[in-house]
N, CA, C and O atoms as a GROMACS GRO file, in nm:
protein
  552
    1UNK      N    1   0.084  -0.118   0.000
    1UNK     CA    2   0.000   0.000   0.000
    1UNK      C    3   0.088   0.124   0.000
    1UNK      O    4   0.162   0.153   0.094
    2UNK      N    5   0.077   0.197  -0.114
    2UNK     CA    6   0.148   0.328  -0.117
    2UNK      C    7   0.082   0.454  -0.015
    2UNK      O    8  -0.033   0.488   0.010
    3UNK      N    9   0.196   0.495   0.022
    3UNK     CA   10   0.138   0.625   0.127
    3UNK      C   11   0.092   0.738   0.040
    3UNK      O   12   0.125   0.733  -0.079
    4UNK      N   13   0.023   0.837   0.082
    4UNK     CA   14  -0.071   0.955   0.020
    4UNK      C   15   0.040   1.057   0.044
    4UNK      O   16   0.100   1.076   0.150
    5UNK      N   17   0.057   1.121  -0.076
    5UNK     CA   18   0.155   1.233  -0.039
    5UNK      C   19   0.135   1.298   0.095
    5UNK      O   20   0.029   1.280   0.155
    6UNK      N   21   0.225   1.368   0.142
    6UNK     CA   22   0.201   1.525   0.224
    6UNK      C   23   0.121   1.606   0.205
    6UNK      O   24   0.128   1.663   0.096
    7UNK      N   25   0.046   1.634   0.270
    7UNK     CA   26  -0.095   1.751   0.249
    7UNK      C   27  -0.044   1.851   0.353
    7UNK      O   28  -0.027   1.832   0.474
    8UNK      N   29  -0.017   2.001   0.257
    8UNK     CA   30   0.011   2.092   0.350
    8UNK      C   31  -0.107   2.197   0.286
    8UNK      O   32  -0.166   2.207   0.178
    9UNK      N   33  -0.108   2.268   0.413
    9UNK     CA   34  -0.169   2.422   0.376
    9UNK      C   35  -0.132   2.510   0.399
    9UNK      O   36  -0.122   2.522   0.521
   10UNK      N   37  -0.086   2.630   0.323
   10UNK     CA   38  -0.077   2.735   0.322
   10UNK      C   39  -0.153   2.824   0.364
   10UNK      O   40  -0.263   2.824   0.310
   11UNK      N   41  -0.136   2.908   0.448
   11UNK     CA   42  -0.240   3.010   0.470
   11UNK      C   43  -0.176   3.132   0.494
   11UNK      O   44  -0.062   3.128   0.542
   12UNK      N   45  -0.253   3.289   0.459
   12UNK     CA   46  -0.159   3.400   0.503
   12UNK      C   47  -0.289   3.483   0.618
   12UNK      O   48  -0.378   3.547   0.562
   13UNK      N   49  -0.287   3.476   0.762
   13UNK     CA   50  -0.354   3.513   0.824
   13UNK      C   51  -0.326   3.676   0.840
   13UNK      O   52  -0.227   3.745   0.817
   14UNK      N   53  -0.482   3.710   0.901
   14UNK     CA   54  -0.440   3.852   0.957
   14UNK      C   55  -0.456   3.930   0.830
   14UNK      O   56  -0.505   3.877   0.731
   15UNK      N   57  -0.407   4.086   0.832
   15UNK     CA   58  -0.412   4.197   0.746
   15UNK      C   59  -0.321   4.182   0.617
   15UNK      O   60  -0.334   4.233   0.506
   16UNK      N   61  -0.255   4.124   0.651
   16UNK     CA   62  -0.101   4.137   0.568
   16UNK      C   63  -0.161   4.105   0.412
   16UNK      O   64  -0.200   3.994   0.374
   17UNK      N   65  -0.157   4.237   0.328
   17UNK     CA   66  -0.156   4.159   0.204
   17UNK      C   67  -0.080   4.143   0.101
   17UNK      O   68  -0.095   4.194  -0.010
   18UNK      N   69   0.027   4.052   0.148
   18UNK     CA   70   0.174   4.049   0.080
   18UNK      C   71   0.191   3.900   0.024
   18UNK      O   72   0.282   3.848   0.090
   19UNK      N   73   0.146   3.816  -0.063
   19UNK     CA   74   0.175   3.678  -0.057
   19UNK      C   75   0.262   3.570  -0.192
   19UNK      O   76   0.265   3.455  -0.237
   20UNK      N   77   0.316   3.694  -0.205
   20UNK     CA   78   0.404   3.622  -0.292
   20UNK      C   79   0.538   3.521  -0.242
   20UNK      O   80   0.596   3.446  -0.320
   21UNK      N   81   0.571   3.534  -0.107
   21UNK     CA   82   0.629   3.421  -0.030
   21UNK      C   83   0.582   3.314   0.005
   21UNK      O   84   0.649   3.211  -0.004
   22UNK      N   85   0.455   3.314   0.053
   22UNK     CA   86   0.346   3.253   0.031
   22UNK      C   87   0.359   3.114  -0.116
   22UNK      O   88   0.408   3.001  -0.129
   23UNK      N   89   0.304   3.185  -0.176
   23UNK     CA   90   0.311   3.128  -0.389
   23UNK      C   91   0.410   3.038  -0.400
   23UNK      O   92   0.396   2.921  -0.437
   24UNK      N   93   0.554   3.117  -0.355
   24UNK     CA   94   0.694   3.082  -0.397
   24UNK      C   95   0.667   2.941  -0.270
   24UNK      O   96   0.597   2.849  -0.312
   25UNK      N   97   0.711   2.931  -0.152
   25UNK     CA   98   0.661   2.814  -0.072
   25UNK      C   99   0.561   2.694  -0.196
   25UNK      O  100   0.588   2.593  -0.261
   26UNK      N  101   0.482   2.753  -0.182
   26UNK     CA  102   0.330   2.634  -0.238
   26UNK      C  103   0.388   2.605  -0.324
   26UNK      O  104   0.419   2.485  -0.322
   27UNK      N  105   0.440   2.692  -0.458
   27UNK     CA  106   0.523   2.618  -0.569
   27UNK      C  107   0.632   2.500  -0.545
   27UNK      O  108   0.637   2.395  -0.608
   28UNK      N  109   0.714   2.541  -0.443
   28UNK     CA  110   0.798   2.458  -0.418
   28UNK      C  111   0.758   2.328  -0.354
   28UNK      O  112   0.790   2.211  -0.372
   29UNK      N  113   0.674   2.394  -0.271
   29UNK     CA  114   0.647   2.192  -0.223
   29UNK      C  115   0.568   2.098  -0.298
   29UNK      O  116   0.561   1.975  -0.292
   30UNK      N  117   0.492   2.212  -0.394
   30UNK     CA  118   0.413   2.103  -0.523
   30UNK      C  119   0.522   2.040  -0.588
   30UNK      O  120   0.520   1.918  -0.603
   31UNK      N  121   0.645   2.130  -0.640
   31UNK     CA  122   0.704   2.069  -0.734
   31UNK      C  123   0.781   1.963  -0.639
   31UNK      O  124   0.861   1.889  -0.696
   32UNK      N  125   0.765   1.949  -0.508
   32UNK     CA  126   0.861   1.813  -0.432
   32UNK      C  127   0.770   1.732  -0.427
   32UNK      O  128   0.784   1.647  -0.338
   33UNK      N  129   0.662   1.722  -0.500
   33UNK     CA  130   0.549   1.630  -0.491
   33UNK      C  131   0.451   1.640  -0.392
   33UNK      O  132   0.362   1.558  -0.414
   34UNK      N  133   0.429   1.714  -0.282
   34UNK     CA  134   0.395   1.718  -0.182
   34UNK      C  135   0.210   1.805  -0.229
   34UNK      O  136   0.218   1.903  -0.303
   35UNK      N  137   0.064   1.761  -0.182
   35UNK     CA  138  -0.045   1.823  -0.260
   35UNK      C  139  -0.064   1.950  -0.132
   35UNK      O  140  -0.062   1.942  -0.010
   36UNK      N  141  -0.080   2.057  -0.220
   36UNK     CA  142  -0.066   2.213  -0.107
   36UNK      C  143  -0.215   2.278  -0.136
   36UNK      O  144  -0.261   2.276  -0.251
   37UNK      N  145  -0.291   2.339  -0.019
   37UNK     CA  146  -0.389   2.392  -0.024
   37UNK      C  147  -0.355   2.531   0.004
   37UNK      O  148  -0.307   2.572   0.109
   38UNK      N  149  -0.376   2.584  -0.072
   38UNK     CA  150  -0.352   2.784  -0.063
   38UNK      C  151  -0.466   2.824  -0.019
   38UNK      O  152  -0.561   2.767  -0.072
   39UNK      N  153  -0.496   2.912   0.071
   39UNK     CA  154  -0.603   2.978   0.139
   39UNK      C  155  -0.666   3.066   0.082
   39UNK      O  156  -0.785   3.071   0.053
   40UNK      N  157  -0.544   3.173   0.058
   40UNK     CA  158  -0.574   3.348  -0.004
   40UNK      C  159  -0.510   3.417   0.085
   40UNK      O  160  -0.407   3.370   0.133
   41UNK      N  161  -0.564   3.555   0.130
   41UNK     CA  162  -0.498   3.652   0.196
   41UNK      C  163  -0.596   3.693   0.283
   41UNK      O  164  -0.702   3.734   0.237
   42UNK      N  165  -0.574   3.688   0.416
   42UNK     CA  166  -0.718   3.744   0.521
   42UNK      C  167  -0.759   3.671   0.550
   42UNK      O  168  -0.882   3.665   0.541
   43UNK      N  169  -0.669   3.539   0.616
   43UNK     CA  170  -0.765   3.441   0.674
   43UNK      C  171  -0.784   3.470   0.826
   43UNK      O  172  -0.694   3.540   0.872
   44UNK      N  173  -0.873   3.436   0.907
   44UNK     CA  174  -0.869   3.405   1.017
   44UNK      C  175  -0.804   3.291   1.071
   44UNK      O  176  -0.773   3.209   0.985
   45UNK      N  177  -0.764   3.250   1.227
   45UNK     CA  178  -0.739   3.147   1.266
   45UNK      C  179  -0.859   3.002   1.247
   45UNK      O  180  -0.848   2.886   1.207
   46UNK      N  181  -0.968   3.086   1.300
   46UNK     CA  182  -1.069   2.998   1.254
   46UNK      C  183  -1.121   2.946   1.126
   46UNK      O  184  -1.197   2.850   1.119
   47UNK      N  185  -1.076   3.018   1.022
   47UNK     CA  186  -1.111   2.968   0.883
   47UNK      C  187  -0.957   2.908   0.867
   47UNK      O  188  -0.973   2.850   0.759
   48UNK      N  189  -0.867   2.892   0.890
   48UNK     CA  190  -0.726   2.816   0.881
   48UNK      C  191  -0.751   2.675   0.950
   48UNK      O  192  -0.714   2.570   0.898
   49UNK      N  193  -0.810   2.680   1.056
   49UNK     CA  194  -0.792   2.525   1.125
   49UNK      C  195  -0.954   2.450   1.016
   49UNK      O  196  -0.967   2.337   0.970
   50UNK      N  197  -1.041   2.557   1.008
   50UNK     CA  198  -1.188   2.455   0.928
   50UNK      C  199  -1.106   2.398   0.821
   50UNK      O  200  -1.089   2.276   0.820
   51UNK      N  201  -1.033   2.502   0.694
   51UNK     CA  202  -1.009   2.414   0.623
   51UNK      C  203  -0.869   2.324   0.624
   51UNK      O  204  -0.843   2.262   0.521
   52UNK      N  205  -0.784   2.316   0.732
   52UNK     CA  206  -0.749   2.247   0.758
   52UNK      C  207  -0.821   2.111   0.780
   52UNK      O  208  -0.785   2.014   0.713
   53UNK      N  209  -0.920   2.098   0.871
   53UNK     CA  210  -0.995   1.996   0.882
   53UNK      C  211  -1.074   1.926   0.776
   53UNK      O  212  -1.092   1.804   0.765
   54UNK      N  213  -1.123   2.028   0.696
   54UNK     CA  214  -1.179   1.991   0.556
   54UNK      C  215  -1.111   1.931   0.470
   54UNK      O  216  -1.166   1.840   0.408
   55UNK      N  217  -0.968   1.964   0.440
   55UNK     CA  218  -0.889   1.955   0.361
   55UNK      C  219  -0.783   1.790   0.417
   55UNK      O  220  -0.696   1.720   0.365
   56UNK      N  221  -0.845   1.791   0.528
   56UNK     CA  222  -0.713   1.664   0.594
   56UNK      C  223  -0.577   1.649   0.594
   56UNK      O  224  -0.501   1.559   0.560
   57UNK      N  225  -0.565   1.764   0.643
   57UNK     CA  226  -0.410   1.820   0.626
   57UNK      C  227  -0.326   1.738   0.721
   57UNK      O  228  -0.361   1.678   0.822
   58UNK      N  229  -0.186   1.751   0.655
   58UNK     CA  230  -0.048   1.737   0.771
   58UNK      C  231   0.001   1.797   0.848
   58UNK      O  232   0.049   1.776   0.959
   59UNK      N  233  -0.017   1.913   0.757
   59UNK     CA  234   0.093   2.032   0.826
   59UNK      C  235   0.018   2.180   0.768
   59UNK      O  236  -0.032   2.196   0.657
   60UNK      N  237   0.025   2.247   0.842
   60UNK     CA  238  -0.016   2.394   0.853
   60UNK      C  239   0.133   2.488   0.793
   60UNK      O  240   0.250   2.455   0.815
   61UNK      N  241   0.096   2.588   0.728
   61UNK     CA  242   0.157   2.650   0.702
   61UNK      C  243   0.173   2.796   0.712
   61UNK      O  244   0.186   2.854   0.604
   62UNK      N  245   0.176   2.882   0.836
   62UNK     CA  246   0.174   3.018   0.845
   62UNK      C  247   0.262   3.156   0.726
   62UNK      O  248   0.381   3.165   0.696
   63UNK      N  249   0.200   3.200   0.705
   63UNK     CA  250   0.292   3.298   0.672
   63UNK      C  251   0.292   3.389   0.700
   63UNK      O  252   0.259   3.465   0.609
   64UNK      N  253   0.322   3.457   0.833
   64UNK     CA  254   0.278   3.608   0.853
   64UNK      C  255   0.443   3.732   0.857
   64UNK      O  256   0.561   3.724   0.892
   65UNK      N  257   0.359   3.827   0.804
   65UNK     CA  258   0.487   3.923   0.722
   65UNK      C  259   0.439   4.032   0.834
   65UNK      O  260   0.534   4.097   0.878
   66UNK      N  261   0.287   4.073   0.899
   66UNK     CA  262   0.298   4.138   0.964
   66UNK      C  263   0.287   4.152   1.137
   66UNK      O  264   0.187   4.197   1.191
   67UNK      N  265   0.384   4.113   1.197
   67UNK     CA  266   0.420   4.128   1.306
   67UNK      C  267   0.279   4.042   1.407
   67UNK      O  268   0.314   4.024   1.524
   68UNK      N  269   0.159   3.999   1.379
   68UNK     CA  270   0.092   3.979   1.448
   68UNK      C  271   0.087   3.822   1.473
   68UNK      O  272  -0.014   3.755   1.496
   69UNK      N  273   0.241   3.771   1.462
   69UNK     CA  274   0.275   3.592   1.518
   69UNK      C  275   0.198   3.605   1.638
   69UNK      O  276   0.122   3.508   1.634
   70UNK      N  277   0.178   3.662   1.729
   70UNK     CA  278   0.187   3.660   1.911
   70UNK      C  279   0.049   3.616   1.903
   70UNK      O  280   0.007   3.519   1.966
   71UNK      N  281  -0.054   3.722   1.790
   71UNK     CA  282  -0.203   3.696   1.864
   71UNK      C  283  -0.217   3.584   1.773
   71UNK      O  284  -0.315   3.521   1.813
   72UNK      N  285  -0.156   3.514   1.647
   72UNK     CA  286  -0.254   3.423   1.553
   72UNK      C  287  -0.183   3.321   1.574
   72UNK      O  288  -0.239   3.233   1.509
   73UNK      N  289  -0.096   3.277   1.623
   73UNK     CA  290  -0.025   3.124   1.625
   73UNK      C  291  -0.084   3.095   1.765
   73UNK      O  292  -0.093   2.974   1.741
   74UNK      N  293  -0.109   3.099   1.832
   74UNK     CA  294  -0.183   3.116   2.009
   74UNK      C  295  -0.294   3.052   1.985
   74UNK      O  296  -0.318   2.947   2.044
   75UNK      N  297  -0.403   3.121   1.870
   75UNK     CA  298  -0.546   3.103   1.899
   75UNK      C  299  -0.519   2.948   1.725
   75UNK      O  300  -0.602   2.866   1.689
   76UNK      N  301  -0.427   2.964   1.688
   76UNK     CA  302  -0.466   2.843   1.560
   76UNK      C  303  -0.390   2.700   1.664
   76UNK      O  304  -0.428   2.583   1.658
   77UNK      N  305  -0.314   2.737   1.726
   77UNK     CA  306  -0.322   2.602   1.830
   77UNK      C  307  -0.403   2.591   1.890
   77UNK      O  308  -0.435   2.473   1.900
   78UNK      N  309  -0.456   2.649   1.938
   78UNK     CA  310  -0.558   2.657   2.074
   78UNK      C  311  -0.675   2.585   1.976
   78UNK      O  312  -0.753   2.520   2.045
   79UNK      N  313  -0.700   2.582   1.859
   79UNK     CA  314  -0.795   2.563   1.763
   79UNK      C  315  -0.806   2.420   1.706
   79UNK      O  316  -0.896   2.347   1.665
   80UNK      N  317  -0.680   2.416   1.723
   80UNK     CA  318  -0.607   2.275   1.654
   80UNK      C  319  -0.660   2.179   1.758
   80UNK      O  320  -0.750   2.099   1.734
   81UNK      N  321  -0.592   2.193   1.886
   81UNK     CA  322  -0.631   2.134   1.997
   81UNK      C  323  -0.810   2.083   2.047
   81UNK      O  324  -0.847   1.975   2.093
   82UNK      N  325  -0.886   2.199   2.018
   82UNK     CA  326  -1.021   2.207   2.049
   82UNK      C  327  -1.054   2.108   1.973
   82UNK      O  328  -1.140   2.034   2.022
   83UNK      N  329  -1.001   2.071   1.830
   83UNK     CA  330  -1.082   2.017   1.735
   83UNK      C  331  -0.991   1.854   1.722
   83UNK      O  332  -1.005   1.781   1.624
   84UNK      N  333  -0.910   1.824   1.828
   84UNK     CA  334  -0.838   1.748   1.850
   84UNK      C  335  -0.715   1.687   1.653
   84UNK      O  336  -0.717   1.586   1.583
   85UNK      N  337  -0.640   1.808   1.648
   85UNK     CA  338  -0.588   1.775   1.579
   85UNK      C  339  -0.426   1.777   1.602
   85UNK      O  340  -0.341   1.747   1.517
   86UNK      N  341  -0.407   1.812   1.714
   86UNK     CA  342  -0.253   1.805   1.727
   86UNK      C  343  -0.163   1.755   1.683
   86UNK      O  344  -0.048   1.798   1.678
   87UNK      N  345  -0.202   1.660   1.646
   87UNK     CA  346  -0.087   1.559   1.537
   87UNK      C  347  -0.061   1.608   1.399
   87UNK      O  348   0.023   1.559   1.325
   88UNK      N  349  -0.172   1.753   1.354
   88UNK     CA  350  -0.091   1.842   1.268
   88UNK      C  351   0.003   1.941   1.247
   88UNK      O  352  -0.014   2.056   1.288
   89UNK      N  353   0.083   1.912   1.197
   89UNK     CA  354   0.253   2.006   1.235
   89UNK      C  355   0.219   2.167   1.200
   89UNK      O  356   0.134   2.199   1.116
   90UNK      N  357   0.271   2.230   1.252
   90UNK     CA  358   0.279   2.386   1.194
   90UNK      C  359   0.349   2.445   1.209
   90UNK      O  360   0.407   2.466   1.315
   91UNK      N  361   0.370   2.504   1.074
   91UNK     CA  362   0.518   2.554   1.094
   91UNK      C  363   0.470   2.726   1.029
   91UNK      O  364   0.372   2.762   0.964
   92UNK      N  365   0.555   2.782   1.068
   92UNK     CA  366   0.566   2.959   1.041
   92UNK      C  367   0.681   2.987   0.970
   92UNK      O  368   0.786   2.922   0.973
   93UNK      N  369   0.651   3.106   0.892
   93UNK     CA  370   0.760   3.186   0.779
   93UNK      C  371   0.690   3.301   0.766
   93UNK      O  372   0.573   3.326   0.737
   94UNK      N  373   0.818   3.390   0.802
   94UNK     CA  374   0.833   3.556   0.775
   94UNK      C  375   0.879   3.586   0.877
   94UNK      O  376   0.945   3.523   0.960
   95UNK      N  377   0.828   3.732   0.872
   95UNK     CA  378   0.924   3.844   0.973
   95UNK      C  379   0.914   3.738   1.107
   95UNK      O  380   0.792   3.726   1.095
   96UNK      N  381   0.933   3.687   1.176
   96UNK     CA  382   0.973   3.679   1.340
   96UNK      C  383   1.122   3.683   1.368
   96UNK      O  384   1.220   3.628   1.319
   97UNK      N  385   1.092   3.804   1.504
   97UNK     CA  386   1.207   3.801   1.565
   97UNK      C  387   1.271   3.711   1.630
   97UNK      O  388   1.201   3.657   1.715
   98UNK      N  389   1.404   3.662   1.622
   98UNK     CA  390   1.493   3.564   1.647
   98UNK      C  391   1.377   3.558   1.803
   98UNK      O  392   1.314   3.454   1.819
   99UNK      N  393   1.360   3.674   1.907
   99UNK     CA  394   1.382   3.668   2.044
   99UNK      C  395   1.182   3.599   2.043
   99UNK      O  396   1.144   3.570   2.157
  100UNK      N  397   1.108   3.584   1.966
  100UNK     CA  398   0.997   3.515   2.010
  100UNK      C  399   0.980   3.388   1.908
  100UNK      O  400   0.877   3.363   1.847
  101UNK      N  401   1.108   3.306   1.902
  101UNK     CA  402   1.086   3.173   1.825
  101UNK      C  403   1.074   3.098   1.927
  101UNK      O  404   0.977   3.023   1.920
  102UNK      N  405   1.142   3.088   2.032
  102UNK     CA  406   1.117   3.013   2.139
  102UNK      C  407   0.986   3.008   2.204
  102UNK      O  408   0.940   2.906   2.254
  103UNK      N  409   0.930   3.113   2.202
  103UNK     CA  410   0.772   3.102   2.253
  103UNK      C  411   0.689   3.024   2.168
  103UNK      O  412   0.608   2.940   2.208
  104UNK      N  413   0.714   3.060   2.025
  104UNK     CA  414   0.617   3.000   1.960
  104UNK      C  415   0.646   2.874   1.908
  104UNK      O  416   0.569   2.818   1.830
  105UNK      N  417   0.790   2.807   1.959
  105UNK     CA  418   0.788   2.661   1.961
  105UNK      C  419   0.732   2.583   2.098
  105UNK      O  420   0.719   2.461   2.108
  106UNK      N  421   0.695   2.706   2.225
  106UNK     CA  422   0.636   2.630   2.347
  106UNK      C  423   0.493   2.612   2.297
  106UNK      O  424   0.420   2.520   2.332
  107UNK      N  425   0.462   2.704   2.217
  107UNK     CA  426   0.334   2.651   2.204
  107UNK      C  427   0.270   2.529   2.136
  107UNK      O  428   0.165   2.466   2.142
  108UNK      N  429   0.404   2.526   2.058
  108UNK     CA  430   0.375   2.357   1.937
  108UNK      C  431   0.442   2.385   1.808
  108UNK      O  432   0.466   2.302   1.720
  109UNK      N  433   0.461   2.468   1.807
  109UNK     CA  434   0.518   2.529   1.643
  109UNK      C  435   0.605   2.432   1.623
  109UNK      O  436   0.681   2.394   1.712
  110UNK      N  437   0.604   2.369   1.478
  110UNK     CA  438   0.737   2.236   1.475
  110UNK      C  439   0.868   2.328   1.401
  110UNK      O  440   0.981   2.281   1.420
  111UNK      N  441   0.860   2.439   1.330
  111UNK     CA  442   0.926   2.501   1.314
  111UNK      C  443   0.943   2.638   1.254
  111UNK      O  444   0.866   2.647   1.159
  112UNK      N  445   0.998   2.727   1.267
  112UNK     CA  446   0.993   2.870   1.241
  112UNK      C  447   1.123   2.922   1.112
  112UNK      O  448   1.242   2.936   1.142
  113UNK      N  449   1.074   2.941   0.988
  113UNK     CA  450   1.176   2.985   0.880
  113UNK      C  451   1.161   3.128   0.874
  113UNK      O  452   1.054   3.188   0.861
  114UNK      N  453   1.289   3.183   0.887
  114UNK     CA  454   1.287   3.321   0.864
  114UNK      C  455   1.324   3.374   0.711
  114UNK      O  456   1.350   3.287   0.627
  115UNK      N  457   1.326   3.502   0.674
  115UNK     CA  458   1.369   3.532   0.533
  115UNK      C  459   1.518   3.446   0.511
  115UNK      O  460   1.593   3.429   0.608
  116UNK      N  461   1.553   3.393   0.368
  116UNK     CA  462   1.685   3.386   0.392
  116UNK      C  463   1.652   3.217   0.378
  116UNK      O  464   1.721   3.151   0.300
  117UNK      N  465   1.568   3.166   0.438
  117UNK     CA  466   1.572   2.988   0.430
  117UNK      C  467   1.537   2.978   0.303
  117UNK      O  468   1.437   3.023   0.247
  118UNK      N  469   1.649   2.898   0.248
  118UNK     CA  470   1.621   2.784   0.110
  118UNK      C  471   1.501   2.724   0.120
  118UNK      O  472   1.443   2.695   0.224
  119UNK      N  473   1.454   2.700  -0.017
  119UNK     CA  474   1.310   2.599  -0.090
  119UNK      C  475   1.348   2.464   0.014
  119UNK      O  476   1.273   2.419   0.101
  120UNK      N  477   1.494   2.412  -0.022
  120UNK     CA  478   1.558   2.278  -0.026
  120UNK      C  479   1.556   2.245   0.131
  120UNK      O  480   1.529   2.129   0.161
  121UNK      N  481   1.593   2.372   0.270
  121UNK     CA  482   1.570   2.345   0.363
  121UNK      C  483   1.411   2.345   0.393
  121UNK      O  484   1.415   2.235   0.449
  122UNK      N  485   1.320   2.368   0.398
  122UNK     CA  486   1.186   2.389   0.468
  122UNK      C  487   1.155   2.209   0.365
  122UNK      O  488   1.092   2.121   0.424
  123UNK      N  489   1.187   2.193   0.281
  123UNK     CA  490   1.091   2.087   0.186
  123UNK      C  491   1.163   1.969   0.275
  123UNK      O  492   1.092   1.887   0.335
  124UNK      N  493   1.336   1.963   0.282
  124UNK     CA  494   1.363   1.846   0.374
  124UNK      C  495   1.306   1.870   0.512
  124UNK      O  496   1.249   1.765   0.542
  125UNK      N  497   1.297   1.941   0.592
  125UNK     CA  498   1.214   1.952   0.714
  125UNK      C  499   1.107   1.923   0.689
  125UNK      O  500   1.088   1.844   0.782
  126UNK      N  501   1.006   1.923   0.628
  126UNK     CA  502   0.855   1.838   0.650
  126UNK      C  503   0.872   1.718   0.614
  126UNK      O  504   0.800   1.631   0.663
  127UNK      N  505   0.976   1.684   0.515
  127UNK     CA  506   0.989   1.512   0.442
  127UNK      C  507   1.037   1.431   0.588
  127UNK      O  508   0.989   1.323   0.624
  128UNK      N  509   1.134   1.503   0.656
  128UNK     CA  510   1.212   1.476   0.807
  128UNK      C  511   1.113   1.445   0.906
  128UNK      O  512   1.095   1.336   0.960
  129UNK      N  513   1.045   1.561   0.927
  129UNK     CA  514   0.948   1.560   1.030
  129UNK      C  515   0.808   1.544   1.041
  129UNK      O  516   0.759   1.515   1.150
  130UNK      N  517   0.719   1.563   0.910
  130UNK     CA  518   0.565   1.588   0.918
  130UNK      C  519   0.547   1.469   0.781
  130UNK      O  520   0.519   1.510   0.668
  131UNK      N  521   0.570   1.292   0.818
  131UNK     CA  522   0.569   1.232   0.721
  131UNK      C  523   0.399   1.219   0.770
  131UNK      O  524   0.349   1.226   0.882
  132UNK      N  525   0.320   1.190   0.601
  132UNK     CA  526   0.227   1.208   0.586
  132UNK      C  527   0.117   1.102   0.648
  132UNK      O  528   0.129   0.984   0.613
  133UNK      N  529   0.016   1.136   0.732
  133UNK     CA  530  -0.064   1.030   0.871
  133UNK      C  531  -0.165   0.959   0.790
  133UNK      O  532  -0.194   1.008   0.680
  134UNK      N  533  -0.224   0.848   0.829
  134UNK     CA  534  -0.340   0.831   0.770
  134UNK      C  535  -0.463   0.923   0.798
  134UNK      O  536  -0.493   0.985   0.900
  135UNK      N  537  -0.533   0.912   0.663
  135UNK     CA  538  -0.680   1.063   0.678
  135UNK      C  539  -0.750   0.995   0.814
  135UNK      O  540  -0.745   0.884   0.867
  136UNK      N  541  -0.824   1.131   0.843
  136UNK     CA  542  -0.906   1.106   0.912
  136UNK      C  543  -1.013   1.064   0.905
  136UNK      O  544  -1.089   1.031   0.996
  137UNK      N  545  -1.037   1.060   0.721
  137UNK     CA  546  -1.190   1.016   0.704
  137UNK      C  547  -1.211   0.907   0.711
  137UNK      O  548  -1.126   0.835   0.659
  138UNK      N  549  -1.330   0.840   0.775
  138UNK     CA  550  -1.400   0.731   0.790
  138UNK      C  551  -1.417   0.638   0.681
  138UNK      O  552  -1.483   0.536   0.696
   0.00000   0.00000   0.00000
């Protein structure tokens, strides 16, 4: 029985409407074979974890460019959790400051890429760490 690729999602929460880092990501992990769900721009936490759930994801994919990591990675775990999905990875990319990566790996974050990380590093980190679970569907 062959395994189901990696199912990630992309999402760009919050105000920020900048998502061409975003694009560049999703391109890259399609072309590593991996199937990527793009959100848009202006998601909420709560519309990030539904279609997460809809979608039967692996791994979450943040991208926030404007400074508001503190309030939206908090409430999309807290979300994750409610809806008992913890066993989906999430990882963040953009502006965070070196001095709040540590917080937002206490909260669960599996990992934090800042500007500057290679396609080749973030694609071996999910192949490494977020190998793909069986669905949840029935």
């Amino acid at each position: 029985m062959s395994q189901r690729p990696l199912r990630v999602l992309i999402a760009k929460p919050g105000l920020d409407g900048h998502d061409r880092g975003a694009k560049v990501i999703a391109r890259a992990l399609r072309d590593a074979g991996m199937e990527v769900i793009y959100t848009g721009l202006r998601q909420t936490p709560e519309m990030i974890v539904s279609a997460a759930l809809q979608e039967d994801v692996d791994v979450i994919g943040l991208s926030i460019l404007s400074g508001a990591h503190n309030a939206i990675v908090p409430r999309v775990m807290t979300l994750l959790a409610e809806h008992g999905m913890q066993d989906v990875k999430v990882i963040v990319g953009g502006i965070i400051p070196d001095s709040d990566i540590r917080a937002l790996k206490e909260l669960g974050v599996a990992a934090v890429f800042q500007p500057g990380t290679s396609m080749e590093e973030i694609v071996r980190f999910l192949r490494e760490n977020a190998p793909a679970r069986e669905s949840r569907a029935v």
